[in-house]
Each structure stands twice: as C-alpha cells, then as structure tokens.
PANURO-869932 format. One line per field, with one value per residue (C-alpha): x, y, z; residue in one letter; residue number from 1. Coordinates in steps of 0.2 Angstrom, whole numbers. Example, Ala and Ser with C-alpha at 12.3 -4.5 7.8 and 13.67 -1.06 7.14 Angstrom:
! PANURO-869932
x: c(62:68)
y: c(-22:-5)
z: c(39:36)
res: c(a:s)
n: c(1:2)
//
This chain:
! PANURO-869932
x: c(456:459:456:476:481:465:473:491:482:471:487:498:484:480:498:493:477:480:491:480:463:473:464:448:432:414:399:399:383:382:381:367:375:374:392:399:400:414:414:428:431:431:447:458:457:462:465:482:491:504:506:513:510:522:514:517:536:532:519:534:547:537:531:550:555:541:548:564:559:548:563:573:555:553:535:524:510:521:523:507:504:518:510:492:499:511:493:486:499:500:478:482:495:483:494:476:483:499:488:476:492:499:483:480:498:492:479:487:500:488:476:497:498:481:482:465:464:478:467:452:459:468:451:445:461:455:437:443:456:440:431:443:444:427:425:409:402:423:422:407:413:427:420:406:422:428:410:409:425:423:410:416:429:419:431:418:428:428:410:406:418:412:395:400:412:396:384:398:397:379:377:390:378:363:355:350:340:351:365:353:351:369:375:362:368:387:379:371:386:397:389:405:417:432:421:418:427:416:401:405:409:392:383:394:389:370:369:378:361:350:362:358:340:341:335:348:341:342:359:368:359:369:386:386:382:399:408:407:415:429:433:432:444:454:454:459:457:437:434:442:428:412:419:415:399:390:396:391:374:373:380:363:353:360:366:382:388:387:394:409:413:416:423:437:438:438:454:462:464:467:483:488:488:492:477:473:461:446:453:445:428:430:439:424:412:419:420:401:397:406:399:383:388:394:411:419:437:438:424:438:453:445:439:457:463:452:458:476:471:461:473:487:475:469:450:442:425:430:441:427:416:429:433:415:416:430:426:406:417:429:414:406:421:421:439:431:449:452:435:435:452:445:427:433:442:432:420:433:433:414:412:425:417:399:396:380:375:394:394:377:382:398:387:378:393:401:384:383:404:401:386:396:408:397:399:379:380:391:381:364:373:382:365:354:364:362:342:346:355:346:328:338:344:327:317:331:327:309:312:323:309:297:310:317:298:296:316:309:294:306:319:305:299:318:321:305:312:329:324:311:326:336:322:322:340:341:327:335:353:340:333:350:356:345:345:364:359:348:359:373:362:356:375:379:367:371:390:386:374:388:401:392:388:405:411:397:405:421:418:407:423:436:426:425:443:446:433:442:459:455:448:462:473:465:463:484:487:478:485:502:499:493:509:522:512:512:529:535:525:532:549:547:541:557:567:557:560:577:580:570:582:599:592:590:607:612:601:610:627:623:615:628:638:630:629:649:647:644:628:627:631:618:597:589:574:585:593:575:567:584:583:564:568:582:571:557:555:554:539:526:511:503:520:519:499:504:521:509:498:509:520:505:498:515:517:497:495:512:506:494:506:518:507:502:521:528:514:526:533:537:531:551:554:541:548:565:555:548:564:575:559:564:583:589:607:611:617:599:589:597:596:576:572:584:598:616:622:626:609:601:613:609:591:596:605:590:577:589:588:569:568:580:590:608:624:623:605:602:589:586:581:569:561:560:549:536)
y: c(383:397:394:395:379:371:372:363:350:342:345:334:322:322:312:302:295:294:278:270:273:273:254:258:252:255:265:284:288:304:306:318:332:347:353:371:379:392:411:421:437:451:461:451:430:431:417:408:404:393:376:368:362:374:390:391:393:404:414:414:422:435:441:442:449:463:466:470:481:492:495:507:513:531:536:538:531:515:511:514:499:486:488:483:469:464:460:453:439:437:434:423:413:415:426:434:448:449:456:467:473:480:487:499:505:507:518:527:533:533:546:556:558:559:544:539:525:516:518:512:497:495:496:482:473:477:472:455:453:454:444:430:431:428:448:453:469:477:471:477:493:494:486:500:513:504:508:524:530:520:530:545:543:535:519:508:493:494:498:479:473:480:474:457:455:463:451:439:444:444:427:422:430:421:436:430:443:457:446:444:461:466:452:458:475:468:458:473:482:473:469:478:466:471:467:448:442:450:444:428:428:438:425:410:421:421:402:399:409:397:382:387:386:372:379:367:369:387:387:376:388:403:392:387:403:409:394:398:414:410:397:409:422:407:410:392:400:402:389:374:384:383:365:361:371:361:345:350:354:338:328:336:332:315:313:305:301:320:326:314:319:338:336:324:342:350:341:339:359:361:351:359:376:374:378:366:374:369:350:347:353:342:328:329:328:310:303:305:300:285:281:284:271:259:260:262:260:275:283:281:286:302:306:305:317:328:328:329:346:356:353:359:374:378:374:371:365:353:344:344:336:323:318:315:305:296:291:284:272:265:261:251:243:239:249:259:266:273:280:289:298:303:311:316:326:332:335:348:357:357:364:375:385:381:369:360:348:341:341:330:318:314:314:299:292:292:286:271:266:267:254:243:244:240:259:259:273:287:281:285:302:306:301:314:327:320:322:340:345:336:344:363:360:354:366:378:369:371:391:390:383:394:407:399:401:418:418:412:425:440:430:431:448:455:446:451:470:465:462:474:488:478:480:498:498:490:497:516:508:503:521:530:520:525:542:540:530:546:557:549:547:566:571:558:566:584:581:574:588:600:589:589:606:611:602:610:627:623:617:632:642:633:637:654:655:646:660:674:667:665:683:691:682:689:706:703:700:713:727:719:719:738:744:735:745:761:757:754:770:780:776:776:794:798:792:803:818:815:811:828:835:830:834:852:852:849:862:874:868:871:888:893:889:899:915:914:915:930:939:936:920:914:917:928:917:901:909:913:896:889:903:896:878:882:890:876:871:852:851:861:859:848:836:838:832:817:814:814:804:790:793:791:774:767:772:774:786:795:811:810:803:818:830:823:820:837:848:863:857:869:862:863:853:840:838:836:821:812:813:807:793:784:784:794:801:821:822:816:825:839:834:832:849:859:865:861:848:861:866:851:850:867:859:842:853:866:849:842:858:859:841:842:830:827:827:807:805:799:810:794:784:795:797:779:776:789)
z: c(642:629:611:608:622:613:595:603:614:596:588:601:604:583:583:593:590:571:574:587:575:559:554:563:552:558:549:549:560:559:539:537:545:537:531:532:515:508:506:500:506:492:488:499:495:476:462:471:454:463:454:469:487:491:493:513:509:495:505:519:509:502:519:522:507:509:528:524:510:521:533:521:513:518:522:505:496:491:509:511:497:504:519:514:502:518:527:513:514:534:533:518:531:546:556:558:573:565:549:560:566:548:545:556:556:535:541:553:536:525:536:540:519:514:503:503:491:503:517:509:506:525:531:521:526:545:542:534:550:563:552:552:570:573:579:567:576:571:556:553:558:547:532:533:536:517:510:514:507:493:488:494:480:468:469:461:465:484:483:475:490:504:501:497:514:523:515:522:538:541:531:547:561:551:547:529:523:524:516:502:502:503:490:479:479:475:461:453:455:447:431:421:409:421:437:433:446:458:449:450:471:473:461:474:492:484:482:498:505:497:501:520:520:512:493:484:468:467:476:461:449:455:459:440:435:448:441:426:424:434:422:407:418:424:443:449:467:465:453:468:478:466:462:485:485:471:479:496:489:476:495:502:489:491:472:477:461:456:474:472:454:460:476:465:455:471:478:464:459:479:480:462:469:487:493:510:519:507:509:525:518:503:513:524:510:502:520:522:505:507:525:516:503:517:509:528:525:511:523:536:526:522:538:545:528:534:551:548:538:549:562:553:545:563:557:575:573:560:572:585:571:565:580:585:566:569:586:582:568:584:594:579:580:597:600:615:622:606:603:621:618:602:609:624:614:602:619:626:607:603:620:622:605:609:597:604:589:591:608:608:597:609:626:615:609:627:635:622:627:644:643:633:645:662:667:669:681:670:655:663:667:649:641:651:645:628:630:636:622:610:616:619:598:596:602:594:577:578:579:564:556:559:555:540:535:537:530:515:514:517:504:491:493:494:478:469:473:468:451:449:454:440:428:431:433:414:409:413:405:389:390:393:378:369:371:367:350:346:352:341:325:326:327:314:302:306:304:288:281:287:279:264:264:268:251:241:246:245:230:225:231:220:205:212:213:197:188:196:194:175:174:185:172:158:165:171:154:146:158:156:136:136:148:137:121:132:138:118:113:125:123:104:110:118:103:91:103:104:84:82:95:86:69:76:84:66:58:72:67:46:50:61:44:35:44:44:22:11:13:-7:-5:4:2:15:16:21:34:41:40:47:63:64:65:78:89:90:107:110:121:116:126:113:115:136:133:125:135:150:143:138:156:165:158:158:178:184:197:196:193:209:220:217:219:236:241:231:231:227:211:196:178:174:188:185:169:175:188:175:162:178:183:164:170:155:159:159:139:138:145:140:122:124:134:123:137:142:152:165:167:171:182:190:188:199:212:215:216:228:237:238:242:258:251:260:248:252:249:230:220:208:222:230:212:210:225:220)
res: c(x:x:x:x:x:x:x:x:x:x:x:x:x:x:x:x:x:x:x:x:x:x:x:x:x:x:x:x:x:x:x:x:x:x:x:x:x:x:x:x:x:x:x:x:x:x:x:x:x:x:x:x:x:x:x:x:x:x:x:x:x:x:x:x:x:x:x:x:x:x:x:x:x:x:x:x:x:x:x:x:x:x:x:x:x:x:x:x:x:x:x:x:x:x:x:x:x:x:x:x:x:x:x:x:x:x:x:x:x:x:x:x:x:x:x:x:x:x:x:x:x:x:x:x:x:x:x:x:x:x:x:x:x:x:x:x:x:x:x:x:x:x:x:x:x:x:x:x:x:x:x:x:x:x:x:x:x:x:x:x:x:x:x:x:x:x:x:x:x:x:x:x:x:x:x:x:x:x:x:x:x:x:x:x:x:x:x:x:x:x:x:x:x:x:x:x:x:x:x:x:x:x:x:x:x:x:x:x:x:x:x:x:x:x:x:x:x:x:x:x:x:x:x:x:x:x:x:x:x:x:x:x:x:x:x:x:x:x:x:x:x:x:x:x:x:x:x:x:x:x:x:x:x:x:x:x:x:x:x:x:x:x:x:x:x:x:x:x:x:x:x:x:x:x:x:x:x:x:x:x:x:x:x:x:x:x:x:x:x:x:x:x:x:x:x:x:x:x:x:x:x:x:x:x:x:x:x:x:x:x:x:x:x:x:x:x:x:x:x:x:x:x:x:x:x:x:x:x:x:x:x:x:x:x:x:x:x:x:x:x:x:x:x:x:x:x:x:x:x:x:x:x:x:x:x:x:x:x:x:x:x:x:x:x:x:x:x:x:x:x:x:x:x:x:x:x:x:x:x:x:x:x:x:x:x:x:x:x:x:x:x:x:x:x:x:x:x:x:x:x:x:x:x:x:x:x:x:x:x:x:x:x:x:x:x:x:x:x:x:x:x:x:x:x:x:x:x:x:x:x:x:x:x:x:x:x:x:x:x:x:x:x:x:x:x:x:x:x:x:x:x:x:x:x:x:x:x:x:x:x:x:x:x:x:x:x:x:x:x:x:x:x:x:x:x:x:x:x:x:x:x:x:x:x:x:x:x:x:x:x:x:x:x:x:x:x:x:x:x:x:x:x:x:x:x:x:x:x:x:x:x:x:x:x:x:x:x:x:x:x:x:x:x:x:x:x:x:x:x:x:x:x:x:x:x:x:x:x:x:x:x:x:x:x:x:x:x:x:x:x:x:x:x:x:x:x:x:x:x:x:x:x:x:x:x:x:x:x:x:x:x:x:x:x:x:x:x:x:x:x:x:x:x:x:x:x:x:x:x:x:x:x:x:x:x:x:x:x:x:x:x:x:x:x:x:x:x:x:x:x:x:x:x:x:x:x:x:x:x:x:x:x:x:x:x:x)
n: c(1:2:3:4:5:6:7:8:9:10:11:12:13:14:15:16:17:18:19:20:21:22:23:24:25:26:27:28:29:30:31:32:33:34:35:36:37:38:39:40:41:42:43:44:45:46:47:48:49:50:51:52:53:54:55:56:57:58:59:60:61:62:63:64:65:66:67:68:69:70:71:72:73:74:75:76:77:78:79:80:81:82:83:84:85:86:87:88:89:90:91:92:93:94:95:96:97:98:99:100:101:102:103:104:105:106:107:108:109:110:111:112:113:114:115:116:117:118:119:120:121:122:123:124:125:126:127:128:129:130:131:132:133:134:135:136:137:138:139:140:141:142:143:144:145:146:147:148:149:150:151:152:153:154:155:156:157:158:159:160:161:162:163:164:165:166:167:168:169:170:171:172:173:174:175:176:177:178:179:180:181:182:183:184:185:186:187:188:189:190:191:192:193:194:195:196:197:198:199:200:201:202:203:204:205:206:207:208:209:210:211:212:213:214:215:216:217:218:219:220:221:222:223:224:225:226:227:228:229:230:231:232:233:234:235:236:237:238:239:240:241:242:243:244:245:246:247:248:249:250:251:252:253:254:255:256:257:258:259:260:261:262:263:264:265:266:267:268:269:270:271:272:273:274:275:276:277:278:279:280:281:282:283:284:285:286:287:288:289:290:291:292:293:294:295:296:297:298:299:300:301:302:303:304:305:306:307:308:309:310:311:312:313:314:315:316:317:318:319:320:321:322:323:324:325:326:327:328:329:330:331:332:333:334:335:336:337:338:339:340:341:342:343:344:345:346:347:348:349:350:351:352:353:354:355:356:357:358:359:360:361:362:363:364:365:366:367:368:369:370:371:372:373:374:375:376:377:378:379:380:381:382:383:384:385:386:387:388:389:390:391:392:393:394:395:396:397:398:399:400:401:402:403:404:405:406:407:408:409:410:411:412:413:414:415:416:417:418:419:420:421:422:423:424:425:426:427:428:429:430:431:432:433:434:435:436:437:438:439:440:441:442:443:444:445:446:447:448:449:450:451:452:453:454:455:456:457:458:459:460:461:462:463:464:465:466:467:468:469:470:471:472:473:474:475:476:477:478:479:480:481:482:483:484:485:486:487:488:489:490:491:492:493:494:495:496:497:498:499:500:501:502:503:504:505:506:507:508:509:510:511:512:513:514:515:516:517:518:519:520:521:522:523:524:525:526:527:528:529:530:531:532:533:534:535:536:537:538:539:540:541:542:543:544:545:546:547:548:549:550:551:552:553:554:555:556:557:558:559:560:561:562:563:564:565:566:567:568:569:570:571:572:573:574:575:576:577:578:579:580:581:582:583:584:585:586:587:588:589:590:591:592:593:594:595:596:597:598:599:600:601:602:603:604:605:606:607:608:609:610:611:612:613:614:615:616:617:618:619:620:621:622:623:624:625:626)
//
C-alpha cells in the first residue's frame, strides 16, 4: 500500500471509529512518549495574519487568483516573482508536488532572463518542496544551490535562510552536530534589527537541538529567548510555535501545570489564525498531560481532537501514534472490537512508514486483547514480535545513548567554538567600531580646526576688504576731487583763452577802425601797439605747456595712447584732437586757435583723410574712444 491509499483508508476508517470510541474511557498508557517538536522553515512558512479559521479558502483563492494572473504575464522578472509566491501558497496548502512543480518552472525563467534573485529564492522554494516530502539528499542539494548564490550576490538574507533550512534538515536525519553547527551560523548571521525574525527561528531550531537530547533546561532558555522577539515583531505565526515547544519541553520535564498553561496559548493563537497543523502536536500534548493526571475523559477528548486534525492535515505518524493511544484506552475499557480496528490500524500506518516504537506498542496492545479474548495462540505470536521490537529499539536506544554521549561532548566543544568565534566576531565589530569612533573624532576635530580656520581668514579677508575698500574710497574720492579741479581749471582755461580771443577780435575790429581815420587824427604809436596785440598768438608754447598739462590730468594717458594709435600726427593736428576731444564746436575752436571757421574745416577734412575715415565714419567718435 502506497503512502497516498494509506492517507484515504485512516481518513475513511477515522469516520468510523470516532463514533464507535467517541465515549471510550481508559488510562492513556503510553504517556511518556517523547513528542515531536516544531521547526519552521526559513523564508518560506511566515507570520499567517489571518484572524480566522478560514485561511484554507483564503489560501484557495489566492492560488487562484495568482494562476490566472500568470496566464496573460509575459516572461519577466515579475513572472518570475508570481511564480515563487504561487509555490509559496501551494507548500503552505500541502500541494507539496504541485509546489516542486512551480519551482522549477521559476528556475527554468529565472536562469532564461538572468534574474538571479528570483532563482535564488525558487531554489529555496525546491529545497523546502523535497524537504516536506521527506526527500533530504534534494533538498539538500538545492538548499546548498540557494547558499551559494546567496552569497554569490551578497543577499545576506538567503544566506541566514539557507543555513537555517540546512540545520533543519540535518536536525531531521539526526545528525545533531552539524545542525548546531549550521543554526549557529544562521544565529550569527542574523544579529541585524531587520533580521529578527530570523534570529528568533535560529534561537527556536537551536532549543529544538537541545529539546532532542533531552537538555530541557537549555532548550526553554533559547525558546524564550525566540519567543520573545516574535512577540515584540508580532509574528503570531512563530509565536503559536514557541508557545508548543516550551510546553512540549515543560510536558517532559513533567511540570503539567506549566505545559498546560502554554499549550492553552498554543491553541488558542492556532485556531485565531487558521493555523491547524500545530493542533495535533498541542492536542497531543494535553491528552498526555491529562492521562498523566488520571483525568481520562478530557485525556480522551483530546486525543480524538488530535486525531481528527492530523487526518485532515495529512500528519501520518500522528495518526499511527493516536491510534495506538486511543486504542490502549478501549482495552482498559474492555471495548476490544473497537480497540482492534483502531491498532490494527494504526499497525498498517506505523509500519507502512517504519515507525518501530508505534508499531511495538500495538504488537502489545494486540497481544494483550487477544488473551483477553481466549485467542492464546495469536496472543503468544503478537507478543513475540513485541519482544523483538522491543529488544531491536532497545539495543537501538542503548546506541543512542552512547551517541547522545559523545553528542553532547561534540555539542560542548562546537558551542565553546561557537562563542569564541562570536567573541572574535564582536570583539573585531568592537575593534572596527572603534576605529570608526577614532576615525570619526579625528575628522570631527580637523573639520572643526579648518572650520575655525576658515572663519579666521574669512574674517581676516573681510577686514582686508573693508581696509581696502575704505582706502580705494579715499583714493576714489581724492582722484575724483583732483579731476573735477583739473576739469574746472581746464575749462576755466578754455574760457580765458577764448575771452582773450574775442577781446582780440575786438581790438582787430577798433584798429581796423582806426587805420580807415586821418593819419593826423590818429597817434603812430597806437596804431603800433594795437598791430602788436592783433598779432598775438593764442597758444604760445608757454599756454600749449600748461593746456597739456591740465588736458592731461583731466584725461590720463591721452597723450600716450595717441601717440601709440596716431603716431604720425602734426602738433596742429594734435591740437585740433584735443580742442575736438572737449566737444567745442567749429566757431570755437576757431576762436581759440586764431583761424576761420573754414580752416578748421579744411583741418577736420585733412584728419579725416589721414585717419582713413569714410564720409559715414564720425571723426568725433573715433576721438572719443582714444
């Protein structure tokens, strides 16, 4: 019989057994056996945040809804996501091939677009796959597939969850060291703010290591520890798992009370969120407490909860074991019809799946039945291969001693290591840090000196620029003050000179006057002196000295410019330049040098000439810009 037909025939017989045993009272026999604890595999089985029973339907309709939307998706990283959430779901509804499936059609895309972040995460979604489907040397492989491109691009993330799922994984073959060593490694990881979730499930994988060889003491330490951040980060999902692992642990260290009041947590967050599969365990858990107690009927009840649940979750071995459970309470109860359908079976399951302590305890249970019944001769035979699994589990139990022994030696000595690489691990953060602090200081500081250095000479400049601004001021006003006098005196000058010029225009006007009179009218020695004045030239070189003079400190540097731009100039002409340079008109500067209008005319026209100037060109102008 294959494991599938297995899984319908306990359902169809579940129906009907429950009725038939459904008031069945007897003492739970069997109350010391060790329960199986809970892991969670890292980056796939998050906090549920569903407030109702329902999240079948809801986990339903989002595999539906994500379906349709990946028909009209076109082959990108986005498909690429869909599809690795889609798997995500299908695992989460234990459609485990259906979810293998999806994730290697992921990788297959991912590796056709280079997306390598989407394929790092369907590997992990193939590793968990194999895991759930009890195939560890694939899951191994693929989980290994997720480390090493985890690190190849530095996704720090995947790194913390591929060594928790392969500390999960070897924790599952019983290899306990090298779970340590791999949970460890997670642990270390994942000491960040934004990694606490996955310090809290490497804290929970490390106690459940402890848990299984029997270390209680240290298991609850590191389950508080995990239970404890995943109630400050609120992940309900986690925290319904811590709640199971201390009582599991309390239930072995036989502190009922303690056991009960975290398995009541337990439940009681499991049904809030929809979250069955953890029932049986806790259901489990209660019923042997109670059997314990000699409370039978609530041991009973409890029993048949956890039943109903792992059927309907597909949870195998805890069907064989509660139906052996179940079973030794009908035979107390002298109900041996119904205590046979039930371990036979449970007989069919623990065999089926090689579980030899279950399948024990039913030879025993079968054996006693039988002799109650007068079946001497199948009870002798049902009791010999109780003895012979009983001595195989014992001689298998005295190796696991003796291993758990060494276990504990090699637990010791990877632990010691562990923490000395964390001491070096913090003592190189501490280091690191405080190269940083020094580092930090000595910038600190030489930003300040140069801040404070920088205002000194920006200061020191201001005052620079204030001094020199005042004295450019000063010497500005000064220069300004001695133009405007050189400009006053010069025109003051040109006034003179042409007051001097229109007294002698007079003088020629009275002496020409006098030269029409009779020669005894007028005196000989006037007529002189008035020929005399008429013939003084305005600018002798004494008045062009001091007209230069005065021209140049009203317009510095004149005189050299037009002698580097005219170098050719007559003194006439230069004359004519400096009388055009103070904008006097034609009558003007014909007045001052003593000629007609029409010569300084004649005088423009010949400087125009010798310029190069065009008939459009404007002499004025050109003087102007010397």
């Amino acid at each position: 019989m294959n494991r599938f037909s297995i899984k319908y025939f306990y359902l169809f017989l579940l129906l009907s057994i429950t009725t038939l045993c459904s008031h069945a009272q007897s003492k739970h026999s069997n109350s010391n056996k060790t329960k199986d604890s809970i892991s969670i595999n890292l980056e796939v089985k998050k906090s549920a945040g569903i407030n109702s029973g329902n999240s079948q339907l809801i986990l339903e309709r989002e595999v539906d809804s994500l379906k349709n939307i990946l028909k009209s998706q076109k082959e990108d990283t986005n498909k690429v996501n869909i599809i690795n959430l889609l798997t995500e779901k299908l695992g989460q509804l234990g459609y485990k091939d259906s979810s293998l499936q999806y994730a290697k059609s992921a990788i297959v895309l991912a590796e056709k677009i280079a997306f390598k972040m989407g394929k790092a995460n369907a590997l992990n979604n193939s590793g968990v796959a194999y895991y759930e489907l009890g195939n560890y040397p694939m899951a191994l492989k693929f989980y290994l597939r997720y480390l090493n491109i985890s690190q190849e691009i530095g996704y720090k993330r995947g790194m913390i969850a591929s060594y928790g799922n392969i500390g999960n994984l070897y924790r599952a073959q019983g290899n306990y060291p090298k779970a340590l060593e791999y949970d460890f490694k997670s642990l270390t990881l994942s000491q960040e703010p934004r990694y606490k979730s996955y310090t809290a499930t490497s804290l929970g994988n490390i106690g459940l290591i402890y848990q299984v060889m029997g270390d209680n003491i240290k298991a609850l330490d590191y389950f508080f520890k995990a239970l404890s951040i995943n109630q400050e980060i609120k992940n309900n999902y986690s925290i319904t798992i811590d709640f199971t692992n201390i009582s599991l642990s309390y239930y072995q260290e036989k502190d009922y009370a303690k056991a009960l009041e975290y398995c009541f947590k337990a439940t009681a967050l499991a049904q809030g969120i929809g979250y069955k599969n953890i029932l049986t365990k806790d259901f489990e858990i209660i019923g042997g407490v109670y059997s314990d107690q000699n409370d039978l009927p609530k041991a009973q009840d409890y029993c048949f909860k956890a039943l109903k649940i792992a059927a309907e979750t597909g949870d195998i071995k805890s069907v064989a074991e509660l139906y052996s459970d179940l079973g030794s309470l009908c035979i107390m109860l002298k109900k041996y019809k119904q205590a046979r359908i039930l371990l036979d079976s449970g007989l069919v399951i623990s065999k089926t799946i090689g579980d030899r302590p279950t399948t024990k305890d039913n030879y025993r249970y079968l054996a006693q039945i039988d002799s109650a019944t007068g079946n001497y001769k199948a009870s002798d035979d049902e009791y010999k291969l109780y003895i012979i699994y009983r001595d195989s589990i014992i001689n298998q139990e005295s190796i696991q001693k003796i291993t758990q022994m060494e276990l504990n030696q090699q637990f010791q000595k990877i632990e010691d290591s562990i923490k000395v690489e964390q001491a070096k691990a913090i003592s190189i953060k501490t280091s690191e840090v405080n190269r940083k602090r020094i580092v930090i200081y000595s910038i600190t500081a030489i930003l300040l000196i140069v801040i404070i250095l920088a205002i000194f000479l920006i200061n020191r400049q201001q005052a620079k620029r204030k001094k020199d601004k005042a004295i450019f001021e000063r010497e500005k006003y000064q220069i300004e003050n001695e133009l405007a006098k050189s400009k006053a005196t010069l025109d003051q000058y040109v006034k003179d000179l042409m007051e001097k010029n229109a007294l002698l225009e007079q003088s020629n006007i009275d002496l020409e006057s006098i030269k029409n009179l009779k020669a005894k009218e007028i005196d000989e020695e006037r007529i002189e002196h008035l020929e005399d004045l008429n013939n003084a030239t305005l600018l002798t070189e004494d008045d062009w000295d001091k007209f230069k003079d005065l021209f140049g400190k009203v317009y510095k540097g004149f005189f050299i410019r037009l002698k580097e731009k005219l170098p050719d100039l007559t003194p006439a002409e230069i004359r004519f330049i400096c009388l055009t340079k103070l904008k006097l008109d034609t009558k003007q500067m014909a007045s001052i040098l003593v000629v007609s209008s029409d010569t300084i005319k004649k005088s423009r026209y010949r400087l125009r000439k010798k310029l190069g100037l065009s008939d459009d060109d404007n002499i004025e102008g050109v003087i102007a810009s010397i």
